[in-house]
C-alpha positions in Angstrom: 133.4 123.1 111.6 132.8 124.3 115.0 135.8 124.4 117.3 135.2 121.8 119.7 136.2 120.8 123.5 136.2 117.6 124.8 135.7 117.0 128.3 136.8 113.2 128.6 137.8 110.9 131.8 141.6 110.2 131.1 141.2 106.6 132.4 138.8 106.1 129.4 141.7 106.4 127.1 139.3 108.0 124.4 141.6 110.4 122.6 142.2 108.3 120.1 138.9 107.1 118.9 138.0 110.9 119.3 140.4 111.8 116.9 139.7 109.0 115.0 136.0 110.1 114.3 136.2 114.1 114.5 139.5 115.3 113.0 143.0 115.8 114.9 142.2 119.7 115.7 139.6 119.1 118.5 140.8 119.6 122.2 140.6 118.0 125.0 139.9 118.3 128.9 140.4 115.1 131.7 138.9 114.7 134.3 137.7 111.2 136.3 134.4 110.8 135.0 134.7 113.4 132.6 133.5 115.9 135.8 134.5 119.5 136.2 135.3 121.0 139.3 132.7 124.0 139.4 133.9 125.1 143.0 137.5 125.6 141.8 137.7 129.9 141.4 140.9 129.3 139.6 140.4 126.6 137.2 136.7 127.7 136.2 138.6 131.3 135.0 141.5 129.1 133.3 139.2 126.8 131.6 137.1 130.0 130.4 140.1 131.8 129.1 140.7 128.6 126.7 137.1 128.6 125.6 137.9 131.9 124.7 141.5 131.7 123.5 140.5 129.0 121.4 137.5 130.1 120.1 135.3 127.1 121.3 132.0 127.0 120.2 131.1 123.4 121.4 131.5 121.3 124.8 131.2 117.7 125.3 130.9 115.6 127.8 132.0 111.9 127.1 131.0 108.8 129.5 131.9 105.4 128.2 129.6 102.4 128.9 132.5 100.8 129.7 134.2 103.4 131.6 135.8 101.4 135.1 134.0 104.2 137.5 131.0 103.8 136.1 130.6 99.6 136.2 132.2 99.8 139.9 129.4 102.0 141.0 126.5 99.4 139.3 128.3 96.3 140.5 128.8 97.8 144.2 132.9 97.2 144.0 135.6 98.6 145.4 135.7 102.3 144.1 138.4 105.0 144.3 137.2 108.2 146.2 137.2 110.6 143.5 134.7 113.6 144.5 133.3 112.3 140.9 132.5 108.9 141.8 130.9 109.9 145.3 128.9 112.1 142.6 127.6 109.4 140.3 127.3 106.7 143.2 124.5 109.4 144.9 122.9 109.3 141.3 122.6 106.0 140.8 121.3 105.4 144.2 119.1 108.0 144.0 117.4 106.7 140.9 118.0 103.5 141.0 114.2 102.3 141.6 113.1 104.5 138.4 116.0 104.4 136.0 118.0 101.2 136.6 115.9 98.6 138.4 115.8 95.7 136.2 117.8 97.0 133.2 120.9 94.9 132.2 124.4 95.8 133.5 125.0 97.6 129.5 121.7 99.8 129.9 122.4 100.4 133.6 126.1 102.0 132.7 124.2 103.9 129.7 121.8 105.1 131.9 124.6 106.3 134.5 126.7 107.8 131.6 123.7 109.9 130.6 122.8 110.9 134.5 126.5 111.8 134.5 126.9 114.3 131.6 123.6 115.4 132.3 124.3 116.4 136.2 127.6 117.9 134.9 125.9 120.1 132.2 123.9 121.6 135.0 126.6 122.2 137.1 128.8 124.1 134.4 125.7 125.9 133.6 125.1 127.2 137.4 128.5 128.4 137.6 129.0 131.9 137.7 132.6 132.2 135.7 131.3 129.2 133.2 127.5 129.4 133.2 127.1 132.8 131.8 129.7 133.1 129.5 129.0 129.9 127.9 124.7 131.2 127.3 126.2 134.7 126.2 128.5 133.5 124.1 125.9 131.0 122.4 128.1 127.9 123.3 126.5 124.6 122.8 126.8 121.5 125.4 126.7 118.3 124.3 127.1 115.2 125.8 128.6 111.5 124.1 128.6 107.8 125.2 130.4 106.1 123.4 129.7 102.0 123.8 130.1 99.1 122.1 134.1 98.4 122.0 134.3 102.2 121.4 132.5 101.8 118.1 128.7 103.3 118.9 128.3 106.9 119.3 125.2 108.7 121.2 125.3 111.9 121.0 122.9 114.1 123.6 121.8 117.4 123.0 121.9 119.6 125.9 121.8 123.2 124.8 120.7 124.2 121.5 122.3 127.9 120.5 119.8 130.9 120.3 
């Protein structure tokens, strides 16, 4: 079983249903919107050093359909300025005529969940510290939605190892 890390929002409050459905020995990272701070020198080597500490040989990003950030940004409300939600309410603006026009609210937040992990794949990717440890050390990004009253899983394959 691989050792896995996942990188979860913490007001998502997903641990549990995580541990529910892939074992207690899994790990976890939070961050709103499940987002990682690429432009942070220090944290970028401290996160590495766990990846290799722990021998992690799978990432995964987890958005929630029902995730708070994430239905604030579709319904226009009042959001808190997390760098991370600026992030996803660019995407969603951005896109909005060819991904979310005319979807329901539940496909619109799908549809941002998967912008979202996808946007953060590629910017743990471009990192220098992350990026080319993670391709060298044939680690595998994933990403997860989880929907449904935390009962429907959607897993998203990002990187496949060489």
């Amino acid at each position: 079983m691989p050792n896995q890390l996942f990188i979860i929002c913490p007001f998502s409050c997903l641990e549990p249903v995580l541990k529910k459905k892939f074992g207690k020995s899994i790990y976890f990272l939070t961050s709103p919107l499940a987002s990682v701070e690429t432009t942070d020198i220090q944290f970028l080597n401290a996160l590495k050093c766990i990846i290799e500490t722990e021998k992690i040989t799978e990432i995964i990003i987890v958005n929630s359909t029902t995730c708070r950030f994430i239905n604030e940004v579709i319904s226009n409300s009042k959001q808190c300025h997390f760098r991370s939600v600026e992030v996803l309410r660019e995407l969603f603006h951005k896109n909005y005529k060819t991904d979310f026009n005319g979807l329901t609210l539940n496909k619109q937040a799908y549809k941002l969940a998967e912008l979202s992990i996808s946007y953060y794949t590629l910017e743990i990717l471009q990192s220098n510290i992350l990026g080319s440890h993670i391709l060298t050390s044939n680690i595998e990004i994933g990403g997860l939605i989880i929907s449904e009253n935390k009962t429907v899983f959607n897993h998203l394959k990002l990187t496949h190892k060489v």
